[in-house]
C-alpha distance (Angstrom), angle and dihedral (degrees) to the residues before:
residue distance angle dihedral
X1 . . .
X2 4.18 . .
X3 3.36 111.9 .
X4 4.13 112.4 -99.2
X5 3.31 103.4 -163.1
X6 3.97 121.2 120.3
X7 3.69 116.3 -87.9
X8 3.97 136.1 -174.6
X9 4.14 119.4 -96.3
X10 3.77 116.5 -122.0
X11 3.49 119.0 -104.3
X12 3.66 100.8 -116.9
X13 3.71 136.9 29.4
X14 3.70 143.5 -145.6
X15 4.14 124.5 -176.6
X16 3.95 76.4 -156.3
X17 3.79 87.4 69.1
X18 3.90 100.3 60.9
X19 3.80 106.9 95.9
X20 4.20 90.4 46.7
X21 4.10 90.6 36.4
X22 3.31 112.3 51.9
X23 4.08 97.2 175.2
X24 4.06 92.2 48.0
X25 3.88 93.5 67.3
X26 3.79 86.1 75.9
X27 4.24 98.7 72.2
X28 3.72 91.9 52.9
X29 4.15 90.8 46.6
X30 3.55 94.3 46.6
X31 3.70 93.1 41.0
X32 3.74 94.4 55.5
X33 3.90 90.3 39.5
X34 3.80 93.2 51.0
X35 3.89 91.6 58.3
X36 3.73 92.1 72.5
X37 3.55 88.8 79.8
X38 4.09 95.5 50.2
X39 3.65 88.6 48.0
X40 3.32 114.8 45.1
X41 3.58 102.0 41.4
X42 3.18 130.2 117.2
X43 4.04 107.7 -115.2
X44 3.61 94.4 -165.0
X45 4.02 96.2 60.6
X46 3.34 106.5 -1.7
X47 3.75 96.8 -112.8
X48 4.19 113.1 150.7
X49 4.12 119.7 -151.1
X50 3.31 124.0 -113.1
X51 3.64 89.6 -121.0
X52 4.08 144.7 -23.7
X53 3.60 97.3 -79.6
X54 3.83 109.5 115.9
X55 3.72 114.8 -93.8
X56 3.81 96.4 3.8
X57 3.89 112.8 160.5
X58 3.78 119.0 -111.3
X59 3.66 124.9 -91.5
X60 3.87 129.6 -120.5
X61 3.75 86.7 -155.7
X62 4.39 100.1 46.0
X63 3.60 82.4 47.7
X64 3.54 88.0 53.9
X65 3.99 95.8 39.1
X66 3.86 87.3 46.8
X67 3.91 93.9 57.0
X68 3.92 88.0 47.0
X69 3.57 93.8 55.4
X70 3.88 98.2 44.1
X71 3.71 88.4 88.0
X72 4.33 89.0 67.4
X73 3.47 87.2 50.5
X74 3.15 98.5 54.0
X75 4.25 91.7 45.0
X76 3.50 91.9 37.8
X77 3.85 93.4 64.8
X78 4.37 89.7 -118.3
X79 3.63 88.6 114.5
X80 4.22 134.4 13.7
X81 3.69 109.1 -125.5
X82 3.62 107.6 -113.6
X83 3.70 82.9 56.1
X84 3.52 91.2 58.0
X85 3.69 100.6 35.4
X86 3.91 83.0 63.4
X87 3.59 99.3 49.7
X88 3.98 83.5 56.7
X89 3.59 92.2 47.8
X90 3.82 93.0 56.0
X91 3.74 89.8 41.1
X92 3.60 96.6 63.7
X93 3.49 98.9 29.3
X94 3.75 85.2 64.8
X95 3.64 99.7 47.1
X96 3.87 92.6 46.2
X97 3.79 85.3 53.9
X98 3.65 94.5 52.8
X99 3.98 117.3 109.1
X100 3.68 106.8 -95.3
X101 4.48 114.4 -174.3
X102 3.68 128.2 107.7
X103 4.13 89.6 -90.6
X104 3.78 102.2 133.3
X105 4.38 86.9 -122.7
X106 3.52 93.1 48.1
X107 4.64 120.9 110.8
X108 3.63 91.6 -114.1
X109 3.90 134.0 -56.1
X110 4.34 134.7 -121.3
X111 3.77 86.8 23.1
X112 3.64 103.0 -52.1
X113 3.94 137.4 107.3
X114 3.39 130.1 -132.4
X115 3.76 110.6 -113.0
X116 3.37 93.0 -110.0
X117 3.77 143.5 39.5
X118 3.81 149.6 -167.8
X119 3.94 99.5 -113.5
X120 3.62 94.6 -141.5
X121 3.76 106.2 32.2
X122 4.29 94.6 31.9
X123 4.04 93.1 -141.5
X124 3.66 123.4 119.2
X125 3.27 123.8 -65.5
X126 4.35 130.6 -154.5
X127 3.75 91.2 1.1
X128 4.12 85.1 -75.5
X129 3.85 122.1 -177.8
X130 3.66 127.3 -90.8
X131 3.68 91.6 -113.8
X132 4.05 123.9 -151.7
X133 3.40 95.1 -169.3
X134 3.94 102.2 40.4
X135 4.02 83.4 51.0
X136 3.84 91.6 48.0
X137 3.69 89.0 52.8
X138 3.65 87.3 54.8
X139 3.83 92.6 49.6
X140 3.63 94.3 49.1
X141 4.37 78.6 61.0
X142 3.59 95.0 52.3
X143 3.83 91.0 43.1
X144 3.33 90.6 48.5
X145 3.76 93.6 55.8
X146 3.65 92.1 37.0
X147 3.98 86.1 71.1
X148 3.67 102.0 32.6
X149 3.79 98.5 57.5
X150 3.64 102.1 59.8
X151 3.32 106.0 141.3
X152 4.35 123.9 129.2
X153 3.86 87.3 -104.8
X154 3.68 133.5 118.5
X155 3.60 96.9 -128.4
X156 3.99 91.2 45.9
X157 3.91 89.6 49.0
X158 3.98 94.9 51.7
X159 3.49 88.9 56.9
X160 3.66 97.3 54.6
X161 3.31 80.1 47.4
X162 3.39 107.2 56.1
X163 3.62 98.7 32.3
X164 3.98 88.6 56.6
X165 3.56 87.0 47.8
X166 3.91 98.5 51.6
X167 3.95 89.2 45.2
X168 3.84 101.1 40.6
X169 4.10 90.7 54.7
X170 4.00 95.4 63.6
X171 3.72 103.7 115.6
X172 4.35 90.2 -142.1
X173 4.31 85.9 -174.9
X174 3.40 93.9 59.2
X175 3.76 102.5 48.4
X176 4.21 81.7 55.9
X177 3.76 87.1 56.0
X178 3.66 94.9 -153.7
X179 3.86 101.4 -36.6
X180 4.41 131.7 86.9
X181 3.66 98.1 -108.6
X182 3.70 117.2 67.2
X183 3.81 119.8 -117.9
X184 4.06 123.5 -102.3
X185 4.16 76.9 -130.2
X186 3.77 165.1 -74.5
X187 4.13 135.9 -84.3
X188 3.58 123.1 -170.8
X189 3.84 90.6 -138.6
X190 3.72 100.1 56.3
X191 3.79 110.0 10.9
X192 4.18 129.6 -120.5
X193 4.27 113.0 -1.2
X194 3.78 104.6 -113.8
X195 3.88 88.4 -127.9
X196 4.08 118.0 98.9
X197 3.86 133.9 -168.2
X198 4.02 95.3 -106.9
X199 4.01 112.8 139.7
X200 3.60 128.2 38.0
X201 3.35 118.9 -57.5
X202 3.73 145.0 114.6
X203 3.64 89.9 -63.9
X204 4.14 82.4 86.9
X205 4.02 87.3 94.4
X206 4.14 87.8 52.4
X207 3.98 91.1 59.9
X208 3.89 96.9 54.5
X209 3.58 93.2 41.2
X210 3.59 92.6 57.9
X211 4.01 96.1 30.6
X212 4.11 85.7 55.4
X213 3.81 96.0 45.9
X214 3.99 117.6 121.1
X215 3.48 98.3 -148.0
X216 3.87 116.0 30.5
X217 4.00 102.2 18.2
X218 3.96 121.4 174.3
X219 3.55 114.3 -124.5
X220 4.02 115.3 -106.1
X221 3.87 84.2 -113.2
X222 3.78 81.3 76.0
X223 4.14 100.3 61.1
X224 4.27 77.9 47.7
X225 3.44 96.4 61.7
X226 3.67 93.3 36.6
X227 4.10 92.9 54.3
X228 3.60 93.9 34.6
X229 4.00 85.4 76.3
X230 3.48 95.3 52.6
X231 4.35 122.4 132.6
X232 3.70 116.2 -129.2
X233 3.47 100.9 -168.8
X234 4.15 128.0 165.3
X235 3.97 105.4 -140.2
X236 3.28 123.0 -179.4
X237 3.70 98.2 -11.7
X238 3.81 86.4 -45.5
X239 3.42 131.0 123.8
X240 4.24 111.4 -152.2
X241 3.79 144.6 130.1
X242 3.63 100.8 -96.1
X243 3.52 134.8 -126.1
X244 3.65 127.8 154.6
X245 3.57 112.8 -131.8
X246 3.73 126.1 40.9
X247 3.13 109.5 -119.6
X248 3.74 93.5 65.0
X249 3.89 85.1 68.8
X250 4.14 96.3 51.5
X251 4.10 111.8 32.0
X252 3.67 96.2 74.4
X253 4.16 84.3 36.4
X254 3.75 88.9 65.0
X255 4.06 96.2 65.4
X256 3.91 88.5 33.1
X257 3.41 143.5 65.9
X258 4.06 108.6 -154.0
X259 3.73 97.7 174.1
X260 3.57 106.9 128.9
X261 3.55 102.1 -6.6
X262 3.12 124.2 104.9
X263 4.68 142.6 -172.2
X264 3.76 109.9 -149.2
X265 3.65 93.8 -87.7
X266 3.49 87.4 68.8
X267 3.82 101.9 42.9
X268 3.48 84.2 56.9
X269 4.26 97.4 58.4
X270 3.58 90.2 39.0
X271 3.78 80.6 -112.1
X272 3.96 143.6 125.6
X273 4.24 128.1 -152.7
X274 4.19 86.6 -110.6
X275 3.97 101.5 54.7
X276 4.02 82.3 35.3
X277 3.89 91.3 58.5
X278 4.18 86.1 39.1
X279 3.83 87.6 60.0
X280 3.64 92.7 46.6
X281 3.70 92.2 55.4
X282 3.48 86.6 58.6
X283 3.19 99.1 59.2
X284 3.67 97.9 50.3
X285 3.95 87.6 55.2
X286 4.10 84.2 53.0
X287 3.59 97.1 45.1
X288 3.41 90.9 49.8
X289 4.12 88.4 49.2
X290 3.89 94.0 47.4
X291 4.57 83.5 46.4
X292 3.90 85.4 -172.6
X293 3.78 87.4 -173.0
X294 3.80 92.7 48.1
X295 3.79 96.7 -120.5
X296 3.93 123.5 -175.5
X297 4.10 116.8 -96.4
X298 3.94 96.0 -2.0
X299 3.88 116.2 138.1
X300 3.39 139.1 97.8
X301 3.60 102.6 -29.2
X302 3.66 98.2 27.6
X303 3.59 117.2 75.3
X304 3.72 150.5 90.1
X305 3.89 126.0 140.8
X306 3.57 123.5 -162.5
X307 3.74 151.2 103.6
X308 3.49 104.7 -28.7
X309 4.05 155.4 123.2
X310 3.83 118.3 -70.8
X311 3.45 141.6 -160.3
X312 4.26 92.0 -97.6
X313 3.66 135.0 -86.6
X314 3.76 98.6 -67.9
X315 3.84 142.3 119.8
X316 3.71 128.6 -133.7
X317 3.82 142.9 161.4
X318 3.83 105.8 -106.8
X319 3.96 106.1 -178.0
X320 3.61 104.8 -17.9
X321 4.16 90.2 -50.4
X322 4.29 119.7 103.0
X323 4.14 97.0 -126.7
X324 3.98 125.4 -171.7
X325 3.71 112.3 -140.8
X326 3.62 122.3 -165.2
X327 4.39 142.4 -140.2
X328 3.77 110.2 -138.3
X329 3.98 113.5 -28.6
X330 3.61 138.8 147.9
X331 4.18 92.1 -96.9
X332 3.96 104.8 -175.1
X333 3.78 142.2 -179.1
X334 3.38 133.3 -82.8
X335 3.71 99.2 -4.1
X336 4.07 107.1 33.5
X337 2.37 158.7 125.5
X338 3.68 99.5 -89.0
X339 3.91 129.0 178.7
X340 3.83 102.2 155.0
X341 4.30 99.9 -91.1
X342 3.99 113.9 127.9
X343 3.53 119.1 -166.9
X344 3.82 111.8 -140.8
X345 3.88 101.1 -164.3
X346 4.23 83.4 57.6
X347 4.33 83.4 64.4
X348 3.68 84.1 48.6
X349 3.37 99.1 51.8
X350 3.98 91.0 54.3
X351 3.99 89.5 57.4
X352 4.22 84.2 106.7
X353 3.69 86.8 55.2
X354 3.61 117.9 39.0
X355 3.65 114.4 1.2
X356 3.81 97.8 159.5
X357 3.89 87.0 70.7
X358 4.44 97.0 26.2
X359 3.94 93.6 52.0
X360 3.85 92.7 53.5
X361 3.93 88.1 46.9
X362 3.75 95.2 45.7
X363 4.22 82.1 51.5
X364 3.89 93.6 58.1
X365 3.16 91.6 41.5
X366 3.60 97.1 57.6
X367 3.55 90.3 56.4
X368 3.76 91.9 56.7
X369 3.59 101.2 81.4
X370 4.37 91.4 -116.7
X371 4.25 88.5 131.3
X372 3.71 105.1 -89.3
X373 3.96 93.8 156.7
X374 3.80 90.3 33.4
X375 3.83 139.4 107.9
X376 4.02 104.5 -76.3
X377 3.96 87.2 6.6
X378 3.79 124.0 -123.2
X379 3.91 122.4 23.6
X380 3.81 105.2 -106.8
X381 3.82 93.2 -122.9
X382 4.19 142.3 -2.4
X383 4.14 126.5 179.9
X384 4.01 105.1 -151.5
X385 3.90 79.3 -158.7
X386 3.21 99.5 63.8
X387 3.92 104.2 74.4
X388 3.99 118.7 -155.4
X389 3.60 123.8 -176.3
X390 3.87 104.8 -138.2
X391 3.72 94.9 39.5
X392 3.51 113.1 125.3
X393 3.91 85.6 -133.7
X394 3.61 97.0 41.5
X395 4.02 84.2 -110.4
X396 3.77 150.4 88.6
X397 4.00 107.5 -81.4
X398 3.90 119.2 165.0
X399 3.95 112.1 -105.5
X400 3.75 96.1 -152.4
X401 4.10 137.9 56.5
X402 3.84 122.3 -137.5
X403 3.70 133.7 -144.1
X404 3.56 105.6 -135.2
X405 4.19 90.0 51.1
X406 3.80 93.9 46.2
X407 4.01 85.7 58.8
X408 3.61 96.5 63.4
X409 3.75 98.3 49.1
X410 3.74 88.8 53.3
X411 3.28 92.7 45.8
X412 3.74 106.2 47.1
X413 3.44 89.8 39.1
X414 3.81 91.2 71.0
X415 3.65 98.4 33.5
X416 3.97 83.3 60.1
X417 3.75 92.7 50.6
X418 3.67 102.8 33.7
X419 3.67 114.2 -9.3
X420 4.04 94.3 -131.9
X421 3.67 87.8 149.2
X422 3.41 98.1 57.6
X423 3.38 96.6 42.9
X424 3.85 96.6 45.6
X425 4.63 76.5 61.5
X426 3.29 97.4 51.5
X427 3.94 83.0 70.9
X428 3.46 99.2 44.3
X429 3.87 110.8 100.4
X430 3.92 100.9 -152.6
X431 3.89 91.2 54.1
X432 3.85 92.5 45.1
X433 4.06 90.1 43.6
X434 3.98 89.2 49.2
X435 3.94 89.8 48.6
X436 3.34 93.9 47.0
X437 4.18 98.4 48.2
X438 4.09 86.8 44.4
X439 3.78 91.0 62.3
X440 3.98 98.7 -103.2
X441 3.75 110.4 154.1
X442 3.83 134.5 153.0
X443 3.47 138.5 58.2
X444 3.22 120.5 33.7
X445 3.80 98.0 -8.0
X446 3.62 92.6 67.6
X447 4.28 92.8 65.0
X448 3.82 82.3 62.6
């Protein structure tokens, strides 16, 4: 097994030095990645699409993956720091400003945002959800700036200050409407979505946030009921808490650093949320190996199965077999749904945990024509199954980027190579509060 923990960047870089390098790939992939978020944001407001498409909405969640990534900028030399610390300012000024009630035009109401909304205006958009988990995503941002710009300066002190202010006004008991486990949501139309965040799942991140918050906490009875729904499953030969798709095991690993510390769930397997996310990585490669459905290009180093774009809703005849393709769903690994897309930013994303099987992916991958060296970096998803005539490939690719995948692949990136993510958390006093009241101990939580 490689060695996972954080290590520093060299100083220079050459795309020349790929193939021999296999570690000094990752500065060009997260530099082209990161510029998503200077490029498709709205200067006016600060605002960030959704995704590439012309005149997509914004995104509660890119906003939210933007602010968290601000800090690399800023260390990686792409942006000076007073720059950025302004940018953040006028970020969450803006949102703070927004309208919040239960009118059905309003930005979002008790705290949280709709998923999406209008990038010039910032109201709700489509009659979208008021999303927990988009709007925890964009706390974990402002948090993440809140403790990163800590400098005695004025600009540095109004974004602690707004950030804190943004995050501490989420009203976490009313988004459970009456019940421990906290609600996927709200609509002003027809009232709280019947689905809650029970089982495993990237909805891990939502529970400390609210557990750690000063104002409107949740009650420790509602991590309980939360875990208490959790899937231990043995797959493959591998024991792991399961969840389908992989970005359920990363997007609350990109704030936190689980090595070692483990909730009572944990304890009890002998386990902790980093080697459990490691095993389920592995099991996505083997899945992919095994190709039960005998999809086109999967093996080894071609996989990846998550949330993500899709050919479209359609059904053809691939080969002699009648296959169902799919738009955007939450595609997962070994049990589906399945219809031949990978998502390479998902393999990125997985660097932190298993790089002796990601960094050979990421490699064929880069010689698959899916953007690597390009503006915003690798397409977010292709299906080699799905044939399409003017492709350059000959096959499905998707023709637009996404906020809320380019934050991960920023974001692991550095954890991988330096771990200034986690380390800029371990400071923040919500997160540490939220670990604490769920049970976490060991490791390095217990030297704080």
């Amino acid at each position: 097994m490689r060695d996972t923990e954080p290590r520093a960047a060299p100083d220079t870089f050459s795309i020349a030095d790929f193939a021999e390098l296999p570690t000094d790939w990752s500065l060009l992939l997260q530099f082209t990645t990161l510029l998503y978020y200077l490029q498709v944001t709205n200067p006016d407001n600060g605002l960030i699409r959704d995704k590439t498409e012309p005149n997509a909405p914004a995104s509660i969640a890119a906003i939210g993956m933007g602010l968290a990534a601000s800090p690399i900028g800023v260390e990686r030399g792409v942006v000076n720091r007073e720059f950025a610390a302004k940018v953040a300012r006028r970020q969450l000024r803006y949102l703070l400003e927004l309208p919040q009630g239960p009118e059905p035009d309003a930005s979002g109401y008790k705290g949280f945002f709709y998923h999406f909304l209008d990038i010039e205006t910032g109201r709700r958009v489509w009659q979208c959800e008021l999303s927990t988990i988009d709007s925890a995503f964009l706390f974990a941002g402002a948090l993440t700036v809140s403790t990163y710009f800590d400098r005695d300066t004025t600009e540095e002190a109004q974004v602690r200050q707004l950030a804190n202010e943004l995050y501490e006004r989420a009203d976490w008991n009313w988004a459970c409407n009456g019940e421990p486990t906290l609600t996927h949501g709200w609509k002003p139309e027809t009232g709280f979505i019947p689905h809650r965040w029970r089982g495993y799942d990237e909805g891990l991140l939502l529970y400390f946030l609210g557990l750690g918050s000063p104002t409107h906490p949740l009650e420790p009875e509602s991590y309980a009921a939360y875990t208490a729904t959790y899937e231990w499953k043995n797959i493959y030969g591998r024991e792991l808490l399961y969840s389908g798709p992989l970005f359920t095991h990363q997007l609350s690993h990109l704030w936190v650093d689980f090595r070692a510390i483990r909730d009572d769930f944990m304890r009890r397997r002998d386990s902790d949320y980093f080697e459990n996310s490691r095993r389920a990585t592995f099991v996505q490669q083997e899945y992919a190996i095994r190709n039960p459905m005998n999809f086109v290009g999967y093996g080894q180093h071609c996989w990846g199965f998550t949330a993500c774009d899709g050919p479209g809703y359609i059904t053809r005849e691939v080969n002699g077999i009648g296959r169902q393709f799919f738009d955007y769903v939450a595609r997962g690994a070994p049990f589906g749904p399945d219809d031949g897309t990978i998502a390479p930013w998902v393999v990125v994303a997985s660097l932190p945990f298993a790089p002796e099987i990601v960094v050979p992916t990421i490699r064929n991958f880069a010689r698959m024509n899916l953007g690597m060296t390009r503006l915003y970096g690798f397409n977010p998803s292709f299906n080699q199954s799905f044939a399409v005539k003017d492709s350059p490939t000959g096959w499905w690719i998707s023709p637009y980027h996404f906020g809320i995948d380019q934050g991960p692949v920023v974001l692991a990136i550095e954890n991988y190579r330096t771990g200034l993510l986690w380390n800029i958390m371990r400071r923040c006093p919500p997160i540490l509060a939220g670990l604490k009241k769920a049970g976490f101990a060991g490791g390095w939580l217990d030297s704080i």
